[in-house]
N, C-alpha and C positions, 0 to 999 in steps of 0.2 A: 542229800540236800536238806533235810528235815532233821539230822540227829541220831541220836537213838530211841525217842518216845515211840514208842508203840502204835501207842494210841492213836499217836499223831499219822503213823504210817498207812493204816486200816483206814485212818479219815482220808489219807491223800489216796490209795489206792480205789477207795467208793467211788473219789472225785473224779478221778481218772478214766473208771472203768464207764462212769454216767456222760461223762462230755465224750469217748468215744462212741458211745452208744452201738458199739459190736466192729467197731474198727481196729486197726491196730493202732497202738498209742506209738508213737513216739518220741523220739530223745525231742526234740521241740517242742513237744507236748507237754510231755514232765518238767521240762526246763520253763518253760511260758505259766503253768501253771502251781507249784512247787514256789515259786520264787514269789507271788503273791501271799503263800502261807506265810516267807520268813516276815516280810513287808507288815501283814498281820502282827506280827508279834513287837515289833517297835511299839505299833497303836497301841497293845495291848500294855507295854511297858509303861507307854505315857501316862494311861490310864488309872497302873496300877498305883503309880508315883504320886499323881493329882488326888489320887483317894485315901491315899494314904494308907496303902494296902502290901507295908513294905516287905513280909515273905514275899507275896505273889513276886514282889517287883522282883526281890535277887531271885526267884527260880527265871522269870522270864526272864532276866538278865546274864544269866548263867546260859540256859538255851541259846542265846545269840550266839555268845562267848563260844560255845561248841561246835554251833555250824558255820564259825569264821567270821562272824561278825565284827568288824573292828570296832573298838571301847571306843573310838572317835566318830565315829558314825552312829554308836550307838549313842552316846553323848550330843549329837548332832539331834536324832530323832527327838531327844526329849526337850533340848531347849527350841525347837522347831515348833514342839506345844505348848509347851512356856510363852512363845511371842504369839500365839494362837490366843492362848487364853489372856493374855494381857492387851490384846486388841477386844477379846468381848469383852472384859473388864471396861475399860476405857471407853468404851460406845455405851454400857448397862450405865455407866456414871452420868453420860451425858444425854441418857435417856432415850436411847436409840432405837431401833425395833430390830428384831429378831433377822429380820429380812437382810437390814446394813448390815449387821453381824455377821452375816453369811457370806454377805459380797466382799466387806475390808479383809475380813480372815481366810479366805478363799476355804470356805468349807460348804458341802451340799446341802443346800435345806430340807428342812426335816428331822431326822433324829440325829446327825452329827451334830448340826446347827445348837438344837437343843441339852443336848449332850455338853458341848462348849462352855455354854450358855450356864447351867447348870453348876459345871466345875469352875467357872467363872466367880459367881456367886460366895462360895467358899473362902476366896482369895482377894482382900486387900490387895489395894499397887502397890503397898510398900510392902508384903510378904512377895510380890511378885517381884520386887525389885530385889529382893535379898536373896530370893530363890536364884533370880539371873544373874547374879554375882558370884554364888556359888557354880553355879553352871561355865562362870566366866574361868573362876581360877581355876577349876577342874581341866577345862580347857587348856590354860594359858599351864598348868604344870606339865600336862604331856607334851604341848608344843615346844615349848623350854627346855624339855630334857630334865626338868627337877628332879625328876622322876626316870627312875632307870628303868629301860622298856619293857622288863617283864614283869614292870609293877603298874605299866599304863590302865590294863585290866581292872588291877587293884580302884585307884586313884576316882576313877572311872564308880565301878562300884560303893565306894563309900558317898561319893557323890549324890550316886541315886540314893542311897539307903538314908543320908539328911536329909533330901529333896521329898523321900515317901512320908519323914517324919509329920508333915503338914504345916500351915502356916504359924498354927498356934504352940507348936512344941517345938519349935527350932528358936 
């Protein structure tokens, strides 16, 4: 479920071995809790994208790719935080507070909220409208077929890799 990283296995095994606390783990166990790791790593995608941290992005991008992650779903995640942060945009403009921010975007207050909020700040509407354009044809190529499916991957990834570029170098 988690790939080949190691590191990552040793982390899920600590996780596993602490929530049974001397039970025996099972297959619904690993399954319920394993599947929040992959979940993790979209956020951690979007993140990487927004900061403009575009190694991070293609390795965490690559990691998806290996444990099955479809390039449309992953493509899904990130313009998911794209309409995130272009709703804190849109509310920071009209002077909103941190609180509305949290309720329009459906994000937990506290450190997402602010987090948001944060990556928000970085981004013009109109870098965020260019950004969801690019997000859009990325899209509209795989669902089209422009794009011959064992290059959806491809497609998909260059996407992210102009999207980690940031607003001011695209």
């Amino acid at each position: 479920l988690i790939g080949p990283d190691l590191w990552a296995l040793a982390g899920e095994l600590d996780k596993l071995g602490t929530y049974a606390a001397g039970d025996i783990v099972r297959e619904a166990d690993v399954r319920e809790l394993v599947s929040r790791a992959k979940e993790h790593k979209g956020y951690e995608l979007s993140d990487a994208v927004l900061e403009g941290r575009g190694a991070h992005a293609t390795r965490i991008f690559q990691e998806l790719i290996e444990d099955g992650v479809a390039p449309q779903v992953i493509l899904s995640t990130v313009a998911g935080r794209y309409r995130k942060v272009a709703i804190a945009r849109d509310l920071l403009d009209a002077g909103e507070s941190s609180t509305a921010i949290s309720l329009a975007a459906e994000v937990k207050p506290g450190f997402a909220t602010e987090k948001l909020i944060e990556q928000a700040r970085r981004y013009p509407i109109e870098a965020l409208r260019k950004s969801y354009a690019r997000i859009i044809q990325a899209d509209t190529d795989v669902k089209q077929g422009r794009m011959d499916s064992t290059l959806d991957a491809l497609a998909v990834e260059l996407a992210v890799q102009e999207l980690a570029l940031g607003p001011s170098r695209r």
